[in-house]
VOGU-3710 file (C-alpha; in Angstrom, 3 decimals, decimal comma):
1> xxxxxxxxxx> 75,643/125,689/107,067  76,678/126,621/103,645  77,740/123,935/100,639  81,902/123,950/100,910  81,864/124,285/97,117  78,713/127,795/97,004  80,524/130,498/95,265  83,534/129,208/94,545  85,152/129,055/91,056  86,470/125,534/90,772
11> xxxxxxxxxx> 87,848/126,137/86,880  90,230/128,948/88,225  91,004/126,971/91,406  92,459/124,143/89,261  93,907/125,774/86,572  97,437/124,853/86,721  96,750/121,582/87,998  96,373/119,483/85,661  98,236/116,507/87,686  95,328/116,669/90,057
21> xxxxxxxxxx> 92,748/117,092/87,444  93,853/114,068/85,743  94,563/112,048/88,883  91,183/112,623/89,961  88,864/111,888/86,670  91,033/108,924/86,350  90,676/107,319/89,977  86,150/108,139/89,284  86,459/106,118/85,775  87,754/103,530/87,859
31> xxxxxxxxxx> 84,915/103,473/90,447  82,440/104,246/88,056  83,139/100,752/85,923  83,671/99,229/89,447  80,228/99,946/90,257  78,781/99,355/86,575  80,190/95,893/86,761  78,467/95,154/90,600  74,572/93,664/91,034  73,215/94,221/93,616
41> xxxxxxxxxx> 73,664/96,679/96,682  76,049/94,988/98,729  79,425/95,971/99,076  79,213/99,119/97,214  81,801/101,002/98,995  85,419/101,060/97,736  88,397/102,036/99,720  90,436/105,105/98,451  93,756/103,935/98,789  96,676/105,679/97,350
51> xxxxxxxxxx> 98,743/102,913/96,247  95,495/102,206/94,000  96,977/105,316/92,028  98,000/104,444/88,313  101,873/103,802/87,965  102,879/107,050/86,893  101,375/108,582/90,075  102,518/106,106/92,522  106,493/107,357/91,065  105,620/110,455/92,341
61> xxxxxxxxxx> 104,224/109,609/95,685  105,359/109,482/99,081  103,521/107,931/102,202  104,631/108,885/105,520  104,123/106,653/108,703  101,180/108,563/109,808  99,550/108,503/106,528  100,571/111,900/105,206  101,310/112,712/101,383  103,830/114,377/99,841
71> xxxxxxxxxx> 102,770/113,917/96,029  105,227/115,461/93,176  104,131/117,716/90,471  105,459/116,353/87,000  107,719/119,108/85,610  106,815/121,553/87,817  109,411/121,054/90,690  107,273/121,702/93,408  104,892/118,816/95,752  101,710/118,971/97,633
81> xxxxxxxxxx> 101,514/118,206/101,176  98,612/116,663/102,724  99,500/116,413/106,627  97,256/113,695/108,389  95,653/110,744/106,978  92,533/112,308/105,040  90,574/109,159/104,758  90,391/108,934/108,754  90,192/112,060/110,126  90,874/115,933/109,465
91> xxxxxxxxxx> 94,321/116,528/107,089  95,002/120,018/105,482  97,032/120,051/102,542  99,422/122,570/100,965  101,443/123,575/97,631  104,803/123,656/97,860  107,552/125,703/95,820  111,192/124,872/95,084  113,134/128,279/97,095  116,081/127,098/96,265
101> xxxxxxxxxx> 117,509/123,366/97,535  116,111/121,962/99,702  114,313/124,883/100,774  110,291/124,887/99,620  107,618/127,540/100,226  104,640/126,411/100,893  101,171/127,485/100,849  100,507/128,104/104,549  103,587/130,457/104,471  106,051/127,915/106,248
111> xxxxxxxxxx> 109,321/127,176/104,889  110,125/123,317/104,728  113,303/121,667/104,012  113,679/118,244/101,882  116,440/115,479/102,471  116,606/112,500/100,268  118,395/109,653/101,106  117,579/107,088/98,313  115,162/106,467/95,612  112,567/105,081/97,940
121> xxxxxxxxxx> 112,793/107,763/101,040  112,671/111,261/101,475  112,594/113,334/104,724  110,446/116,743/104,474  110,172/119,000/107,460  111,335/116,449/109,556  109,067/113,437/108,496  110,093/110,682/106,707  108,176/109,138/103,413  108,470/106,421/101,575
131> xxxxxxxx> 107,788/106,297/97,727  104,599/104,285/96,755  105,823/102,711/94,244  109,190/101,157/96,199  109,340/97,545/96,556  107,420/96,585/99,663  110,166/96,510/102,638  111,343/93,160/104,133
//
């Protein structure tokens, strides 16, 4: 079975994302002074959580109930949408494209429309989220 990553050119895959980019080098500086700071073997694994996300990333951040993403691009207008829970089983994510409120394009060529109802939730495509970094619920 071939490597995922064989011929494929990651620089041009994440050129514009520099949200992603940033998110990511950040999150392995964490776990590499996480480990550095450990002795011994035990307990070496870490959970990838993403309300472990620096501040800035948490604002833009939702978490639906199934553990689904819908994470904003700064600037950019647009979100990515990771359907399923990708820490505990399969989850495909997407780009998505402001086509005029609340209308977004996304990657897999479905349409999906956005309602928000306060600062903390947002419905998109019919699921609700909640932002990360809302004040935990009563």
């Amino acid at each position: 079975m071939p490597h995922l990553l064989d011929n494929s050119d990651l620089a041009a895959a994440y050129l514009g994302e520099s949200d992603l980019v940033t998110a990511y080098a950040t999150g392995m500086a964490r776990y590499r002074l996480q480990l550095m700071a450990r002795t011994g073997t035990a307990n070496l694994a870490t959970p990838l959580e993403p309300s472990a996300l620096r501040p800035e990333f948490r604002q833009r951040t939702w978490r639906s109930a199934d553990g689904s993403l819908l994470q904003g691009f700064a600037g950019k207008g647009g979100f990515r949408l990771t359907i399923g829970n990708c820490l505990a089983r399969m989850c495909a994510a997407n780009e998505c494209s402001e086509a005029g409120w609340p209308i977004y394009a996304c990657s897999d060529g479905r349409k999906r429309r956005m309602s928000v109802k306060s600062f903390v939730t947002a419905t998109f495509d019919g699921v609700a989220y909640r932002r990360l970094s809302a004040p935990p619920e009563p």
